[in-house]
C-alpha angles and dihedrals in degrees: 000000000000114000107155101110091041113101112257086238099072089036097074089054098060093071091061090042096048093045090053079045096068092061086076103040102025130077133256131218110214121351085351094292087146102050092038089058093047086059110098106229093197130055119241118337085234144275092263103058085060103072123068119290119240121228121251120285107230103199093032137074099190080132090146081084113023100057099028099252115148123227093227099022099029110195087003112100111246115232103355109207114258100196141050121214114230125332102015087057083097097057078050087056092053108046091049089054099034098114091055101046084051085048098049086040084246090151122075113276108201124124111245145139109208131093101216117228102254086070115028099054104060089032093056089036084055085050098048088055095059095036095242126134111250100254141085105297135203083221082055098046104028110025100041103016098090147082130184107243077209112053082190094025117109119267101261141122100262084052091051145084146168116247092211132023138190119221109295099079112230097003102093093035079060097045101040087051100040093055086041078050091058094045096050086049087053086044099087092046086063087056099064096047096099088053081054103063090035090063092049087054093050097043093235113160096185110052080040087064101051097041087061091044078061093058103045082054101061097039089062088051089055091048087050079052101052087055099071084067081089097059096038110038117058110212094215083056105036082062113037100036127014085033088067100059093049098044110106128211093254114098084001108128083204083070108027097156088042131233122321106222096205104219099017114052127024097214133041113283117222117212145159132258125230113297143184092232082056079070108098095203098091096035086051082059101036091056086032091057099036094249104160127215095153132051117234086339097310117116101249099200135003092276093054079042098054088039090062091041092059092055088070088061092054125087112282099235083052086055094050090047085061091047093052093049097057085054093057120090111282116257091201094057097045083047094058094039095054101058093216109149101191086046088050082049099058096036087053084052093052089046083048099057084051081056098052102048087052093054084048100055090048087053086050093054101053086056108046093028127015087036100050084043099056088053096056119094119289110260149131114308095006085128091049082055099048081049101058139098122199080249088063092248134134083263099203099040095044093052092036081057100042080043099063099038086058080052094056094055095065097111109236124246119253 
């Protein structure tokens, strides 16, 4: 597909529309798990990831910019398109009315594993451009998949709503914006990461202090966010239905070879469904804050593994933001030098909410996934589903690990 006379702006939003496209032209594998996945759950991934990516300023943190971090919404996308001009208006078609054609059986229904050429090459051409693997993202469902009912309205959940949804009725609305939700409460910590490093530079402990304050803060308010996952997400739902569509074909025993892409690769491609740990906001912490879960840079167990794997299904210019954050001077290190009792408290405060949202999502998973598995029919491969995260990951394992390395990093007391 030709798309160089086309503005870059509508560009972008040809890789969500195609791949919504391919629910009603692509196969499924089991109860249509496969053509489901292949369905985008968020509108373009935005205008501004189209153009090339500038490398990192060394001496400047205009990184609102830079990296594409939003001063109100911070990794989110403000103000995702909602419409297509001619002729991808029909994309558009299908991907508002996608729950009721599933439900009528309106798709195509045969089991196959194999993206036919028509499809896969311009949609993996339209991810290549924006340097995103070619599968459902979190980035897709979660960071550009969103619009205020209210321009002028608060950003809340009653003022909010999903441009695009998969079958479950409000359970993916509710899951999709309460995890959008999460990322907009951690925003305003972003904001005060260049102060931090300033201060660092600057060896002041002070404004040190209260910018970490600020941190602790937000991510409580991330962790008040995640909580409305309980009124608005229903956990019967959330498995048997919504989990389908975001699972990959990487880890999934459906597709155990993996997804042929006709006219691109020769054999199947394996890769991950959207994910939670696709989200950059905790390991923007994690590296922020100096919790390990790698050794000198090499992933020291799966869990480091799948974490660094996850960075390549996240935007570019996010990527790079990370990037740019190992290379600044270390705050743990400046927190231990300086001896400050009242700085390695706060700091421990910020570490400890980490803590917290990761006990919570644990908490999270054994409800809408290891519990509801456990109450289907016993048969083959229930455990390796009650096992399973939508990344294609041991679930539990993988967050009781990330867990209790977060844990390690709490600096002891003297």
């Amino acid at each position: 597909m030709e798309n160089e006379t086309i503005p870059k702006v509508e560009v972008i939003s040809y890789r969500l529309c195609g791949e919504l496209w391919l629910l009603a032209t692509a196969t499924s594998v089991i109860n249509r798990r496969s053509e489901a996945t292949l369905a985008r759950g968020g509108t373009e991934l935005t205008a501004r990831m189209a153009g090339d990516m500038s490398s990192p300023v060394e001496n400047s943190w205009t990184i609102f910019k830079e990296y594409h971090i939003d001063e109100d919404v911070g990794f989110a996308l403000p103000y995702p398109l909602e419409d297509l001009p001619h002729p991808y208006d029909a994309w558009i078609s299908i991907a508002r009315n996608l729950p009721e054609l599933i439900k009528n059986n309106q798709l195509r229904v045969e089991v196959e594993k194999i993206l036919p050429s028509n499809i896969a090459v311009p949609y993996c051409k339209l991810s290549e451009k924006l340097g995103l693997p070619p599968i459902l993202l979190y980035a897709d469902c979660v960071l550009a998949n969103w619009k205020k009912k209210d321009p002028n309205g608060p950003m809340t959940y009653e003022n909010m709503d999903i441009l695009f949804s998969f079958p479950g009725g409000d359970c993916g609305k509710g899951f999709f914006l309460v995890s959008l939700l999460v990322e907009i409460a951690a925003a305003s910590a972003i904001k005060v990461i260049p102060s931090i490093f300033d201060a660092v530079q600057r060896k002041d402990s002070d404004t040190l202090q209260k910018a970490l304050l600020e941190i602790s803060s937000s991510l409580h308010k991330a962790l008040e966010a995640f909580s409305q996952i309980h009124e608005y997400v229903d956990p019967n739902l959330f498995f048997n239905v919504l989990r389908i569509y975001l699972s990959g074909w990487k880890g999934n025993p459906l597709l155990s070879e993996g997804l042929l892409y006709e006219g691109v690769w020769d054999t199947p491609k394996k890769f991950a469904g959207g994910s939670a740990a696709q989200s950059s906001i905790f390991q923007c912490f994690d590296v922020l804050l100096g919790i390990q879960h790698s050794i000198c840079g090499v992933p020291s167990d799966s869990a480091a593994e799948f974490l660094q794997e996850m960075r390549t299904y996240m935007p570019p210019a996010h990527q790079s933001f990370l990037l740019s954050l190992k290379s600044k001077p270390s705050v743990r290190e400046f927190v231990l030098s300086e001896g400050n009792a009242t700085l390695q408290e706060i700091y421990n405060k910020c570490v400890q909410a980490m803590v917290s949202l990761r006990n919570y999502h644990l908490q999270i998973v054994a409800k809408y996934i290891v519990i509801p598995a456990r109450q289907q029919p016993q048969v083959e491969g229930n455990l390796e589903e009650e096992n399973r995260g939508t990344g294609g990951t041991n679930v539990m394992d993988f967050l009781k690990t990330v867990r209790s390395k977060t844990k390690n990093s709490l600096l002891k007391e003297e």
